[in-house]
Residue, then its C-alpha position, 0 to 999 in steps of 0.5 A: x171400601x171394597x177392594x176392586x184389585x181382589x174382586x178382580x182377582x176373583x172373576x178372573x179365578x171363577x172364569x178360569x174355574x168355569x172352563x173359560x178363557x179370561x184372556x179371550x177378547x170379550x172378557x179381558x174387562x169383565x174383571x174390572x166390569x164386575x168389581x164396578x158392578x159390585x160396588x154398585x150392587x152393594x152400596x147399600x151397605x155403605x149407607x147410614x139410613x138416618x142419613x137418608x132421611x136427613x132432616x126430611x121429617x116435618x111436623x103435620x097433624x095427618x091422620x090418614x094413611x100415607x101410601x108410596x106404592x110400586x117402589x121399583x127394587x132390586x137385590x141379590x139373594x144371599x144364597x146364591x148370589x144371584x138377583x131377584x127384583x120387583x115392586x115395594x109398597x110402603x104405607x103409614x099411618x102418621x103420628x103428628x110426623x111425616x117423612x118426605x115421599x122421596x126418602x121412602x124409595x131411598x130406605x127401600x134402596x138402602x137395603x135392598x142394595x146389599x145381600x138380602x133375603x125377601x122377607x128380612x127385607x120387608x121387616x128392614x123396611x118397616x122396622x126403620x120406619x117405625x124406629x125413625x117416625x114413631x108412627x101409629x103403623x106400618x105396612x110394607x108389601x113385596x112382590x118380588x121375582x127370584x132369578x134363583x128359582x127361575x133359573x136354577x132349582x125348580x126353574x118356575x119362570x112365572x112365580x113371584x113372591x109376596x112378603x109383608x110385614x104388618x106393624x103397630x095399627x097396620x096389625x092391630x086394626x083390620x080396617x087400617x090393613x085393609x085401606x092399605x091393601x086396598x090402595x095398592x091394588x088400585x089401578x094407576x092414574 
């Protein structure tokens, strides 16, 4: 459990440090705003990802590719603190098991919520998925907009980076990676 009074703490240190005045009307809350923050910034620490999935692993005798595109995400990039966010797309490839849609936005969410590098994000993802379905593939795609080049740095407002991680016959076999990437870059209905 994250200790709010020392986060608090905190924010009133680096107002001060920055030249501010933390006594001043319109930051007397923002301690306590940014512990509150936090706490939601980073609970996908305080997630056990089986427990996500729960029971909502079901037998079925699917042989196509399994796609949930365009997962909305948000993280914090671990070298500067600072967010960089965009769109997860997660295919499979069953092997006599499937997870229920709505868990794969939530394992997306359970490590992004945490301090977090785009590309170990991506393997996070792809990796647990494997681990929990033991499925023929995996594919996990990002595209992500880093506020830390963006805003600091080389200051490219328009660049976004793209991460994937390839598993099992997403790998292996051309024709499977190049169905999944087909899909994702379908127009939506």
């Amino acid at each position: 459990m994250k200790d709010h009074d020392k986060i608090k703490e905190i924010t009133k240190s680096l107002l001060e440090e920055i030249g501010e005045d933390p006594t001043r009307e319109g930051l007397i809350k923002t301690p306590e705003r940014v512990a509150k923050a936090w706490d939601f910034f980073s609970r996908g620490y305080d997630v056990d990802v089986r427990e996500i999935v729960n029971d909502a692993i079901f037998e079925e005798e699917c042989s196509e590719v399994v796609v949930v595109r365009d997962i909305e995400f948000f993280s914090l990039c671990e070298h500067h603190m600072i967010p960089f966010f965009g769109r997860c797309h997660v295919g499979y490839l069953p092997n006599k098991k499937i997870i229920g849609l709505s868990k794969i936005p939530r394992i997306v969410d359970a490590f992004a919520q945490r301090l977090q590098m785009q590309e170990r994000l991506t393997t996070q993802i792809a990796e647990t998925l494997m681990d929990i379905l033991d499925p023929k593939g995996v594919g996990v795609v990002m595209e992500g907009r880093h506020l830390c080049m963006q805003m600091r740095g080389v200051e490219k407002q328009n660049s976004f980076a793209t991460t994937s991680a390839m598993l099992g016959q997403f790998r292996d076999s051309a024709e499977t990676r190049s169905e999944f990437l087909s899909i994702i870059r379908m127009k939506q209905f």
